[in-house]
C-alpha positions in Angstrom: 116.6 93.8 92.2 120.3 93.0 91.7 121.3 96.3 90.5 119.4 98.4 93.4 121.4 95.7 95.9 124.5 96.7 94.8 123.7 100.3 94.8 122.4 100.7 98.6 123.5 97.4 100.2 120.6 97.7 103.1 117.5 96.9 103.4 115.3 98.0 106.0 112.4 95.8 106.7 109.2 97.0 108.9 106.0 96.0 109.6 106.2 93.1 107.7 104.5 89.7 108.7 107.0 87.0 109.8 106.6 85.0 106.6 106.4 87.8 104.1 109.8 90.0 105.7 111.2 86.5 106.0 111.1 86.1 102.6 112.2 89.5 101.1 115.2 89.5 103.9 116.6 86.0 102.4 116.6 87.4 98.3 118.6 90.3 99.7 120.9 88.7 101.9 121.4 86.4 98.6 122.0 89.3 96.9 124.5 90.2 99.8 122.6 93.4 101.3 122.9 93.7 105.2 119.3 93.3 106.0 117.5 95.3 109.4 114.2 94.7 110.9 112.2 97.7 113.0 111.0 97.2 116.2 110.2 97.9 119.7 107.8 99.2 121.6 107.0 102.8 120.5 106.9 101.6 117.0 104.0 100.5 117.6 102.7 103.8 119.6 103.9 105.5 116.8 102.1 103.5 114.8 98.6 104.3 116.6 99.3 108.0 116.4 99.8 108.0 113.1 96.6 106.1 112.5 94.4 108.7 114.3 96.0 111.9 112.7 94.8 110.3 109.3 91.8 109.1 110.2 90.8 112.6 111.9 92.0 114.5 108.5 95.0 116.1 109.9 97.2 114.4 107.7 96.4 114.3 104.2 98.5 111.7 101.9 96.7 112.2 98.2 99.9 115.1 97.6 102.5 112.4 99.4 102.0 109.3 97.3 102.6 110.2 94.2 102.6 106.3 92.9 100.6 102.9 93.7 102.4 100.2 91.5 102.8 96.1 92.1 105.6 94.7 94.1 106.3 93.4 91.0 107.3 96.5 89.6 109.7 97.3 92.1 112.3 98.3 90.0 110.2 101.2 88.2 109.2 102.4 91.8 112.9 102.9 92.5 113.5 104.6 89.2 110.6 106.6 90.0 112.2 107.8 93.4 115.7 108.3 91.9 115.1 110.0 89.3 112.7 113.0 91.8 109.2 112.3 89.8 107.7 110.9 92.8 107.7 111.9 96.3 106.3 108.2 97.9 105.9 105.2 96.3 103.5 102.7 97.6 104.1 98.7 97.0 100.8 97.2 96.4 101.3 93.6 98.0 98.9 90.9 96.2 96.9 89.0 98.2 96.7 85.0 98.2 
């Protein structure tokens, strides 16, 4: 994670639960990345449109997300995106 901290400096945090975006935003402010959270109101609206264009078929996302790796494997996600072979890269969180 170091070496992706040094080369963007931000990290933008949304829809994360407290505890969880908690977490990731204190190892990149130790890292000494300026951390932003996402919110407000029409997130949330947004949110709720977005849910119903994919659940009515409008929006397709098998040609988007190209990749489903572990959080763990963060590092080969961002290689992945730098490097053009994948267009979305999805961060499977494990569950406790």
């Amino acid at each position: 994670m170091r070496a992706h901290v040094r080369s963007y400096k931000v990290c933008v945090i949304s829809g994360a639960s407290r505890g969880f975006g908690q977490a990731i935003a204190v190892r990149f402010v130790e890292e000494g990345a300026k951390v932003l959270g996402i919110n407000g109101r029409l997130m949330f609206e947004t949110w709720y449109q977005c849910e119903s264009f994919l659940l009515s078929g409008k929006i397709k996302l098998d040609q988007i997300v190209t990749h489903q790796i572990p959080l763990d494997d963060f590092e080969r996600g961002f290689k992945l995106m730098q490097s053009g072979d994948a267009i979305k890269v999805v961060m499977q969180i494990p569950q406790s």
